[in-house]
N, C-alpha and C positions, 0 to 999 in steps of 0.2 A: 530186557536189560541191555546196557550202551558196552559195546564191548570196546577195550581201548586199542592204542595202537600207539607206538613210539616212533618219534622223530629225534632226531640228533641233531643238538645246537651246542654250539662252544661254549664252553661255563661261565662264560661272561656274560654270554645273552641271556643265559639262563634265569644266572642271577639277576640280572634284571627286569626279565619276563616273571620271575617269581613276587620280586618288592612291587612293582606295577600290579600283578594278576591280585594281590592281598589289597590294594586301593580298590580295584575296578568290581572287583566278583570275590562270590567264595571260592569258586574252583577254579583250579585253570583253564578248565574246560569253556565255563562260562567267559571268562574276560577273553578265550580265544575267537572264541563266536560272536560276542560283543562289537573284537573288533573287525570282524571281518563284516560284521552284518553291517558297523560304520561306513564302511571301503564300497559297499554295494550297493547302499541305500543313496549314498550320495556322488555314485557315480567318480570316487576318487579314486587315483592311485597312492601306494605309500611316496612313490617319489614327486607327487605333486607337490609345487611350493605356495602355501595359501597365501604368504604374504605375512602372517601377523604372529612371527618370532619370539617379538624382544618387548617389554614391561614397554620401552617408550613411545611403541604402535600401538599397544592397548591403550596408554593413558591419552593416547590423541584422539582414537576413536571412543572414548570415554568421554573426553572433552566435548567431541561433536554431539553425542548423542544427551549431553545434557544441554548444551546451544539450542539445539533442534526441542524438547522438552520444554525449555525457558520460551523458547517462540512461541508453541503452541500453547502455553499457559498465560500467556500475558500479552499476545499480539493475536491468534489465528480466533479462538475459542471466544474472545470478548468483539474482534470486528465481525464474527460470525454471529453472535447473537445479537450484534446492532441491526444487521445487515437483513436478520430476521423479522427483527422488530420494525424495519423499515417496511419490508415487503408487505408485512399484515395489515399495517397503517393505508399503503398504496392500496392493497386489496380493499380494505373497508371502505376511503374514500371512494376506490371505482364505485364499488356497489351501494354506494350514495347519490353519484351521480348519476348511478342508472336510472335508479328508482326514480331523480328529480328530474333526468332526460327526456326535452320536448323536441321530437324534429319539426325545424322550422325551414324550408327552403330559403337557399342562399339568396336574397333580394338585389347583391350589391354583385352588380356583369363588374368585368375585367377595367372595361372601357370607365365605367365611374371609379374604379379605386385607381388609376392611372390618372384621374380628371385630380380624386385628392389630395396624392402626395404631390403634384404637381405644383398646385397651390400653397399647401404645408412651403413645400420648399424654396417657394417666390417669397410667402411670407417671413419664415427666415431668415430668409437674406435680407428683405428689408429692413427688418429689427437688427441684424447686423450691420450694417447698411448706417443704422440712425444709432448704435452705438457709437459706432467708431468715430462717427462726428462730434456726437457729444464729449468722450475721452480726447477728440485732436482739443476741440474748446477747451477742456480744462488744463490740456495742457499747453496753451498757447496764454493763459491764466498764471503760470508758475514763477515763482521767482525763488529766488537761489539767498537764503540768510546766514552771514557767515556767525559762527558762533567765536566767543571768546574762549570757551573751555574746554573745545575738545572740536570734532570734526563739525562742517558746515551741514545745512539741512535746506529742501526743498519746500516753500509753502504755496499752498494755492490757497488764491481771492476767491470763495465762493462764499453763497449767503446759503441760511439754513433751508428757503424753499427751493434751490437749487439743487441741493444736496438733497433734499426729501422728492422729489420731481427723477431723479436719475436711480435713486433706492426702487420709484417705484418701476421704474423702466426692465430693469433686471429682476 
């Protein structure tokens, strides 16, 4: 059996230690061990200041934590199960292309793909080359028509196999 033992508190604490202790426990005893086991378990003193006072710290830390909620429901949870479905897709296809996987030694040296863009690139330029002559003729072709009802307009004299000859060029 717990034998007790008195401590002397000014009757205002008391009273208040009693309306509190009837919230927290049934006995005094209990809500005093309650709160001490509080004070220990998380390493607080009673004169530590936590920070969150006043209704309008809660409601803002209330605020965040349904922001952060709303995120994870409608942004993290959905690009997360895309992102899943992406990966199984990439998986499947690797181990498609394993299975259809022939190694074939590379046949084409340095020296020939050098030789190709090389050419690629003369060619190009040609076809660049025999544009822009083509567009100087058309536009050496232009003639300027003034309108009567509103602003003037540019026409060019070409015939329709001119015009199908430069369609096909491009």
């Amino acid at each position: 059996m717990d034998t007790f033992s008195t401590i002397r508190f000014k009757i205002k604490v008391a009273n208040r230690f009693r309306k509190f202790s009837k919230q927290v426990a049934q006995t005094h005893t209990e809500a005093m061990e309650a709160m001490l086991n509080f004070f220990d378990w998380n390493d607080l003193s009673p004169n530590d200041n936590l920070g969150v006072k006043n209704e309008r710290t809660n409601k803002r830390i209330n605020a965040v934590i349904a922001i952060l909620k709303n995120i994870e429901k409608y942004q993290t949870k959905p690009t997360a199960a895309m992102i899943q479905t992406l990966f199984e897709e990439t998986t499947k296809l690797e181990n498609e292309e394993e299975s259809f996987a022939i190694e074939t030694p590379s046949l084409i040296t340095e020296h020939e793909e050098l030789d190709y863009y090389r050419k690629e690139y003369f060619r190009v330029k040609e076809n660049y080359q025999g544009l822009k002559q083509d567009l100087e003729s058309i536009l050496h072709k232009k003639q300027y028509v003034r309108s009567n009802f509103g602003n003037g307009y540019f026409k060019i004299e070409m015939d329709k196999e001119t015009l199908e000859e430069l369609k096909k060029k491009l």
